[in-house]
Backbone as CSV, one residue per row, in Angstrom:
resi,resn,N_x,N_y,N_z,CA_x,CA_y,CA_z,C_x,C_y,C_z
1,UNK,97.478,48.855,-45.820,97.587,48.061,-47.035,97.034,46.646,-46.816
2,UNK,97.249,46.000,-45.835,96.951,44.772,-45.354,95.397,44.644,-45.296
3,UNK,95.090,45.804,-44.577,93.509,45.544,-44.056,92.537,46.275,-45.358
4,UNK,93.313,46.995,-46.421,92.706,46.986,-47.414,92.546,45.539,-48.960
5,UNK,93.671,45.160,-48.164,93.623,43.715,-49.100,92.739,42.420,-48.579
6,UNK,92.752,42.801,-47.247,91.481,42.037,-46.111,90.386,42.598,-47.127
7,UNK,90.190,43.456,-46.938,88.495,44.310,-47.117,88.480,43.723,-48.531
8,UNK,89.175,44.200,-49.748,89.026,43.538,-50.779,88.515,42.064,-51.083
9,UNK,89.365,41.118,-50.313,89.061,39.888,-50.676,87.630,39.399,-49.904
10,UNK,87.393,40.673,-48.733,85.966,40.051,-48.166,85.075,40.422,-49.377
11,UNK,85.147,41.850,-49.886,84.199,42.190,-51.056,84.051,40.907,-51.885
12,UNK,85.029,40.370,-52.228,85.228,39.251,-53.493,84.259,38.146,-52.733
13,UNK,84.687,37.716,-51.749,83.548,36.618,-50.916,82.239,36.947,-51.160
14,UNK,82.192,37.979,-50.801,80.599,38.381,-50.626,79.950,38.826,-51.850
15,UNK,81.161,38.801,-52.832,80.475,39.303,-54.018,80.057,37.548,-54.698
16,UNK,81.051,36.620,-54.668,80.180,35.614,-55.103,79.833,34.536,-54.146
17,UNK,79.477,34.824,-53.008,78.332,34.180,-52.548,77.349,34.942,-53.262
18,UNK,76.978,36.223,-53.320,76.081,37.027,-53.938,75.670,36.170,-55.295
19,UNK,76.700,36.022,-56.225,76.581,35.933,-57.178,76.007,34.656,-57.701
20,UNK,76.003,33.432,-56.183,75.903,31.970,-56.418,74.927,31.823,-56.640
21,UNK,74.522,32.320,-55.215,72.872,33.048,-54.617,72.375,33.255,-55.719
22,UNK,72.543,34.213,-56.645,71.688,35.024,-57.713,71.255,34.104,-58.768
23,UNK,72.636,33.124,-58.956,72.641,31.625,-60.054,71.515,30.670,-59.433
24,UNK,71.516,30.002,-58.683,71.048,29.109,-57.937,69.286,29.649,-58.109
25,UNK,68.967,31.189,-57.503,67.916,31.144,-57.637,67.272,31.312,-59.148
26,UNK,68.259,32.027,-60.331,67.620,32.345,-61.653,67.341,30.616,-62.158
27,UNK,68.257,29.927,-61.259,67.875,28.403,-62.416,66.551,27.643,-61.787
28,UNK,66.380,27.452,-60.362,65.190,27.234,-59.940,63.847,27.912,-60.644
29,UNK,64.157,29.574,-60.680,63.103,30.205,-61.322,62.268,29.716,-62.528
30,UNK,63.768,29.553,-63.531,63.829,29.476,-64.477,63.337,27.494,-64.494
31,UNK,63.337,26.667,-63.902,63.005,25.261,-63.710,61.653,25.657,-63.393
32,UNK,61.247,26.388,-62.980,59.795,26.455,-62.146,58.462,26.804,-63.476
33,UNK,59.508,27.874,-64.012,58.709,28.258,-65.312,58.699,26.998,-66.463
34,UNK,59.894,26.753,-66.849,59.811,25.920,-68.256,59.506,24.247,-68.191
35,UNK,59.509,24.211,-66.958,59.428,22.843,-66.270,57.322,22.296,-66.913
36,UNK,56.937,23.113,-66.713,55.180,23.026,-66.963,55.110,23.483,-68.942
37,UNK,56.262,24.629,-69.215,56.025,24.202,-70.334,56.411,23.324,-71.686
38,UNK,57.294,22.469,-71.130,58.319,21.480,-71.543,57.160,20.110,-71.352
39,UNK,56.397,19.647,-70.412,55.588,19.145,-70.347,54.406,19.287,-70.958
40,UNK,54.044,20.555,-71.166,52.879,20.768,-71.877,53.286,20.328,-73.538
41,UNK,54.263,20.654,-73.534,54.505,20.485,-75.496,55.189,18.764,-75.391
42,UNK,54.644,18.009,-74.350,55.377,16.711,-74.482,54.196,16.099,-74.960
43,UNK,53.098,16.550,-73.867,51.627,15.748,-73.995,51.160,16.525,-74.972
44,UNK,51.683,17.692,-75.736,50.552,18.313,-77.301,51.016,17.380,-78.227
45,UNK,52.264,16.603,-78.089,53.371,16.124,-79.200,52.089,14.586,-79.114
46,UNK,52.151,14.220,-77.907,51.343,12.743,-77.775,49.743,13.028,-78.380
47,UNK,49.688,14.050,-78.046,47.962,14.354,-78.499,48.020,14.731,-79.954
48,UNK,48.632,15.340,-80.523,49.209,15.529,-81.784,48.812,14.179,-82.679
49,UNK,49.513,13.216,-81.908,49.607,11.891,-83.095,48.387,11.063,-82.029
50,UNK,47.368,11.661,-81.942,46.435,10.628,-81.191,45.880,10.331,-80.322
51,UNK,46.956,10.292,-79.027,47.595,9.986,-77.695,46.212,10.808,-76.795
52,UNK,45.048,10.354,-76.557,44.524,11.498,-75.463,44.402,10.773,-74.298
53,UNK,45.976,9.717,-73.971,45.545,9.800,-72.277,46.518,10.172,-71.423
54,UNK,47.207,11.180,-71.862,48.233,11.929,-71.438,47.057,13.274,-71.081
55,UNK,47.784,13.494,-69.758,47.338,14.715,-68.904,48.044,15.565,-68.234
56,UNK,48.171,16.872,-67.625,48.947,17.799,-67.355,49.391,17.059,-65.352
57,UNK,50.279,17.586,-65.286,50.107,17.544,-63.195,48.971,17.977,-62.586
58,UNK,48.588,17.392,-61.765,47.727,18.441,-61.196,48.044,19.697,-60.464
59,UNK,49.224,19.591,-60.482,50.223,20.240,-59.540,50.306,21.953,-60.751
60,UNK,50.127,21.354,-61.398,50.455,22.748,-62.502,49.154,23.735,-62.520
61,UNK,47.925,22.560,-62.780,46.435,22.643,-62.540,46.255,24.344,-61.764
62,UNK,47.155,23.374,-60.663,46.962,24.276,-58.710,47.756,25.823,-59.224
63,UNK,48.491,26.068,-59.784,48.955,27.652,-60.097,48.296,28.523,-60.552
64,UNK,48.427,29.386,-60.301,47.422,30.729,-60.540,47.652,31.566,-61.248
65,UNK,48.905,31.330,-62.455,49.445,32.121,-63.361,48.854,31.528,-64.916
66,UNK,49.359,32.003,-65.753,48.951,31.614,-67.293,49.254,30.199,-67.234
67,UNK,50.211,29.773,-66.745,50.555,28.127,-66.984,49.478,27.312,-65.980
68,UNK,49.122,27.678,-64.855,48.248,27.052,-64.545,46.569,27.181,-65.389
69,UNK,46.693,28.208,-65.660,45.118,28.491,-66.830,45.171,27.271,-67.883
70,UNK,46.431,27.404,-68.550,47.010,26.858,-69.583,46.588,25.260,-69.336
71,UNK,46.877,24.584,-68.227,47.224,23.514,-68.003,45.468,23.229,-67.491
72,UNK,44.875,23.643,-66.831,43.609,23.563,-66.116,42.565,23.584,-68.020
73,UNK,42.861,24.351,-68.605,42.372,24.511,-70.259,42.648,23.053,-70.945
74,UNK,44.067,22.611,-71.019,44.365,21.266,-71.495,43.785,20.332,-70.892
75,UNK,43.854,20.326,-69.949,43.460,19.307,-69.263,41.383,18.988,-69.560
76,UNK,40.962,20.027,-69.475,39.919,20.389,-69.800,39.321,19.762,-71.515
77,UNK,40.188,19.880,-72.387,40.433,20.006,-73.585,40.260,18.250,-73.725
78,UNK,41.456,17.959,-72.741,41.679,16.153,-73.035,40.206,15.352,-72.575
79,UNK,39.502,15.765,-71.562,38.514,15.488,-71.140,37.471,15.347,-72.286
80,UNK,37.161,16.182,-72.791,36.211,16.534,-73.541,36.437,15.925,-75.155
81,UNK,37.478,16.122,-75.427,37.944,15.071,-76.329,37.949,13.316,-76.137
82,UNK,37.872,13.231,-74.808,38.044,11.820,-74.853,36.122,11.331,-74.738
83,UNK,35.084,12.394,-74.595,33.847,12.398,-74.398,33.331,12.026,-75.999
84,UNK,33.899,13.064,-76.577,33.851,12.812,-78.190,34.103,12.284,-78.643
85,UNK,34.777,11.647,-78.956,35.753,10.857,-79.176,34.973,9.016,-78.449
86,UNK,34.746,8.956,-77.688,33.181,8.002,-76.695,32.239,8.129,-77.725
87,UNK,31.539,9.100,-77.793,30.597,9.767,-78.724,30.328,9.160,-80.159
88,UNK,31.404,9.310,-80.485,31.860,8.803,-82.172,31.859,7.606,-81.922
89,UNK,32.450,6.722,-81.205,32.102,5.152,-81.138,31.319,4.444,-81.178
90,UNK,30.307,5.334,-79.914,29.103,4.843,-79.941,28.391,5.058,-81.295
91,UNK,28.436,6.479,-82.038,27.266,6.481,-82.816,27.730,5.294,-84.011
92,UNK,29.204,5.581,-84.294,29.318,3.979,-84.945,28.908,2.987,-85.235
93,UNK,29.228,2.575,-83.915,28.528,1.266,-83.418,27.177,1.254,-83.640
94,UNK,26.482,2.206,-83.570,25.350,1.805,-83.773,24.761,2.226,-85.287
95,UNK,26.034,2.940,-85.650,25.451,3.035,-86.795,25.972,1.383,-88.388
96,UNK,26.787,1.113,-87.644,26.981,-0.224,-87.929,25.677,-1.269,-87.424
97,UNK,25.105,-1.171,-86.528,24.344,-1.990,-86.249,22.612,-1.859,-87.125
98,UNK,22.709,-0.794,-87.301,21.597,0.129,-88.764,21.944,-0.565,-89.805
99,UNK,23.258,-0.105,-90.231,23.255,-0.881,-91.325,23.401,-2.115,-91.496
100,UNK,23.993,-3.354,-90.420,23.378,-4.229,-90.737,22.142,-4.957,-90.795
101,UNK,21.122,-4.098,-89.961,20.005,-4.289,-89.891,18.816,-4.086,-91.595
102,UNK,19.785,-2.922,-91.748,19.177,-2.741,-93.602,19.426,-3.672,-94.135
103,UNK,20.912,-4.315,-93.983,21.287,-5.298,-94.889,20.555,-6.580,-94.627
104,UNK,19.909,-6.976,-93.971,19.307,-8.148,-93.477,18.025,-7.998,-94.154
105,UNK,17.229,-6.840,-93.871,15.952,-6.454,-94.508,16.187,-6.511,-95.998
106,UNK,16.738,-5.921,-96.819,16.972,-5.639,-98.120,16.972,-7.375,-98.607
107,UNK,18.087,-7.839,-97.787,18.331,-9.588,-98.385,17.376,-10.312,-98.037
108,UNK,16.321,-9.993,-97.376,15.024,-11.018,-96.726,13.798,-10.116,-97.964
109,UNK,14.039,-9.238,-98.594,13.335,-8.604,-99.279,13.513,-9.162,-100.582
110,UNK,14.760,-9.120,-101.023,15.064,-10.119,-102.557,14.848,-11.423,-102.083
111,UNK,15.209,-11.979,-101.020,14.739,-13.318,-101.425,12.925,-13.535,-101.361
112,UNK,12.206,-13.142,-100.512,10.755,-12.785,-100.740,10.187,-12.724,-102.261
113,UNK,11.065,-11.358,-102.839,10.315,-11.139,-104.175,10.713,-12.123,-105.353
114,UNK,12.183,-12.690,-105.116,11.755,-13.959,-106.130,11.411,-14.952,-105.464
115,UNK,11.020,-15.380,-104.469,10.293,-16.813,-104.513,9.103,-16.586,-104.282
116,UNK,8.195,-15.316,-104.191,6.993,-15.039,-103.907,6.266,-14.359,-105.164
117,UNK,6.690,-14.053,-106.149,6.182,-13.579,-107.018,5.306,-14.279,-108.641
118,UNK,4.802,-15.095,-107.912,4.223,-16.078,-108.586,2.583,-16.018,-108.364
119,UNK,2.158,-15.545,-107.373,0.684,-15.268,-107.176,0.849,-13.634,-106.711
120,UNK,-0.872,-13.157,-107.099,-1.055,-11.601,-106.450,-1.042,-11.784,-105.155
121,UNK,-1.747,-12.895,-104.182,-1.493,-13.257,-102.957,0.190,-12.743,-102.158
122,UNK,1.087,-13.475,-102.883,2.376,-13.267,-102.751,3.231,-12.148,-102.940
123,UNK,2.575,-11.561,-103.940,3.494,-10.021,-104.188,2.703,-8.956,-103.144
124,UNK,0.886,-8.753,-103.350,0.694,-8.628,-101.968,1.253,-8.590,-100.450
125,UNK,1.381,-9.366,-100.103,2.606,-9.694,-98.925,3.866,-9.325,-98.971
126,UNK,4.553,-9.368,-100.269,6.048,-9.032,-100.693,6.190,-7.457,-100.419
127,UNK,4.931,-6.947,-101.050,5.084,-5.498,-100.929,4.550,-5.218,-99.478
128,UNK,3.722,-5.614,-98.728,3.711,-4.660,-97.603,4.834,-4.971,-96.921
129,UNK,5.891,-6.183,-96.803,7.040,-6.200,-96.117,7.942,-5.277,-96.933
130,UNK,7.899,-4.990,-97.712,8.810,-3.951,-98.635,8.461,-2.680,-97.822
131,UNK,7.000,-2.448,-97.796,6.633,-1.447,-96.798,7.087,-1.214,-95.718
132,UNK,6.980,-2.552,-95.008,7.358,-2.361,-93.447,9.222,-1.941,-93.530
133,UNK,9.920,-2.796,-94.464,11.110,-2.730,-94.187,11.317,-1.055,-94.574
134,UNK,10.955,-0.653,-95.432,11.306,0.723,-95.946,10.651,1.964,-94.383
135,UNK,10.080,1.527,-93.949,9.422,2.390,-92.275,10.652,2.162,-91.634
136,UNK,11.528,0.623,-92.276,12.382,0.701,-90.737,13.338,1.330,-91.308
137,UNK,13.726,1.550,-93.182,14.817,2.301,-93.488,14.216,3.651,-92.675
138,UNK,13.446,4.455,-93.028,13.256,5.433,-92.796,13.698,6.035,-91.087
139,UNK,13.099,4.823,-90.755,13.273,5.060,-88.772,14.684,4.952,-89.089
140,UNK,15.743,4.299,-89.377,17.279,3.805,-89.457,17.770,5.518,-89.830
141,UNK,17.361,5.638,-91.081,17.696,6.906,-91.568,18.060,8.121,-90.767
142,UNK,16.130,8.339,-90.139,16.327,9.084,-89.101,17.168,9.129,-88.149
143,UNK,17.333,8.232,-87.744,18.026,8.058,-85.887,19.697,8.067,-86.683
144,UNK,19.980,8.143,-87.959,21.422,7.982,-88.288,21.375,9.734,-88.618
145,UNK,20.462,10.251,-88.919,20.490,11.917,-88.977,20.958,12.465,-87.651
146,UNK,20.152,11.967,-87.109,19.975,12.149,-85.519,21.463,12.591,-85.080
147,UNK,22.338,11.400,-85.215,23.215,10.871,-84.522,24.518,11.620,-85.192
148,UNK,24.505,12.277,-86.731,25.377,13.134,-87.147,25.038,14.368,-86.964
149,UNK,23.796,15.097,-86.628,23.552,16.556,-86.010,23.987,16.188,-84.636
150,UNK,24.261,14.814,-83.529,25.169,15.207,-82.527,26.346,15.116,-82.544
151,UNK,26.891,14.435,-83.563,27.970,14.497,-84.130,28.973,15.832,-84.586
152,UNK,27.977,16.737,-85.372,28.039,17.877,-85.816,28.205,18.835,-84.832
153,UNK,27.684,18.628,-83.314,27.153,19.365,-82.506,28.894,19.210,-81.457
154,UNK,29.344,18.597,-81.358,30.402,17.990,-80.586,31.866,18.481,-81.725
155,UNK,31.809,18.223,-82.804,32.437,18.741,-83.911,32.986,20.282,-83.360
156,UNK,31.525,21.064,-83.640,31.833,22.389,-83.021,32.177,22.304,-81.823
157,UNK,32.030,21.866,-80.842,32.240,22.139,-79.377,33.992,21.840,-79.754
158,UNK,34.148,20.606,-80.257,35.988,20.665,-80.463,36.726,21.685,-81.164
159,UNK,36.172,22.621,-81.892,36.744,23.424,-82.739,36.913,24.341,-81.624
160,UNK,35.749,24.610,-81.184,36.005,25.780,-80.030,36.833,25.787,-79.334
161,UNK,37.145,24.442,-78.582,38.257,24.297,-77.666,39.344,24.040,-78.014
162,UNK,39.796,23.801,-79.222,41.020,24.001,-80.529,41.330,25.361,-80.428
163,UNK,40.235,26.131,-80.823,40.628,27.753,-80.706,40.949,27.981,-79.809
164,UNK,40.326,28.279,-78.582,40.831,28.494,-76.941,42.182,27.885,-76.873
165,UNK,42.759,26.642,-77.194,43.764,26.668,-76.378,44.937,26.344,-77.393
166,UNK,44.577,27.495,-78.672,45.307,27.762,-79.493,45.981,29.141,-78.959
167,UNK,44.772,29.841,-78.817,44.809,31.037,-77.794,45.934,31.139,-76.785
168,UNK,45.718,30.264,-75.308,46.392,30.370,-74.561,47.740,29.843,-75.152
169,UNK,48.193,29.056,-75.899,49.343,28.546,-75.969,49.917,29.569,-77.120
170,UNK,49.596,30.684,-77.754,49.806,31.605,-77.925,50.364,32.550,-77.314
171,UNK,49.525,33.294,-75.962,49.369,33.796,-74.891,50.614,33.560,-74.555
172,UNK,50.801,31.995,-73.606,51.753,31.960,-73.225,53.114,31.674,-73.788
173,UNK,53.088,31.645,-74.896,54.648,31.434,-75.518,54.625,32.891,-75.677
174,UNK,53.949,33.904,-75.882,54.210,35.393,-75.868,54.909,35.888,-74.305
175,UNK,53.864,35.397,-73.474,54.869,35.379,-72.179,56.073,35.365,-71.924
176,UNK,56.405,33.791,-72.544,57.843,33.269,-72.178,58.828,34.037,-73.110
């Protein structure tokens, strides 16, 4: 009776060390998994409203499962967005700098045609600078076409990578 109440209470020991064991490792597991995707939906929340200088671990990068795809994709994603995003500034900028360049021409053009329009000599002259300025609308024009077919071109490249890692974050919430 004794040494069956021994044996019993060793079962009970060994059943929850067993059982600590079993806790201890499901919550690590379980930290290991949600830990990368708790982070990932911190920096979609920051990128969401704007935010593209939030980036994944690199540490997540380094895994070889969907969350590391996942994270190596975002990360990928933020890059390329922040290229575009460069992209758009610049053409801005310069497309601000076009148009003030029209605007300078246009106002050096009215003032020309009324204070010059008093001899054929003068309108002569008025109009080939009307000429010249309208070559530089045209060149302006162009290079502002230019600059929204790369615009256009980068547009798509973001959609694509919208889709993709609409995809994986699909993927992996199907996972989890």
């Amino acid at each position: 009776l004794a040494s069956s109440r021994f044996l019993a209470f060793i079962i009970v020991i060994f059943g929850l060390i067993f059982v600590s064991i079993a806790c201890a490792l499901g919550y690590l597991l379980s930290n290991k998994i949600t830990a990368p995707i708790i982070k990932t939906v911190e920096v979609l929340h920051g990128t969401a409203n704007g935010d593209f200088s939030g980036f994944l671990d690199k540490k997540f990068e380094q895994r070889e499962d969907e969350l590391g795809s996942l994270a190596r994709s975002f990360n990928e994603f933020i890059r390329k967005m922040r290229d575009i995003i460069s992209d758009l500034q610049n053409a801005f900028e310069q497309l601000a700098v076009a148009s003030e360049e029209i605007a300078g021409t246009i106002s050096t053009f009215s003032d020309n045609i009324q204070s010059e329009s008093a001899s054929s000599e003068e309108i002569t002259a008025s109009t080939e600078e009307i000429s010249s300025g309208m070559e530089n609308v045209a060149t302006n024009a162009k290079f502002q076409n230019q600059t929204m077919e790369q615009l256009l071109i980068q547009i798509t490249k973001l959609s694509g990578f919208i889709n993709e890692m609409s995809g994986l974050i699909r993927n992996t919430s199907e996972l989890t």
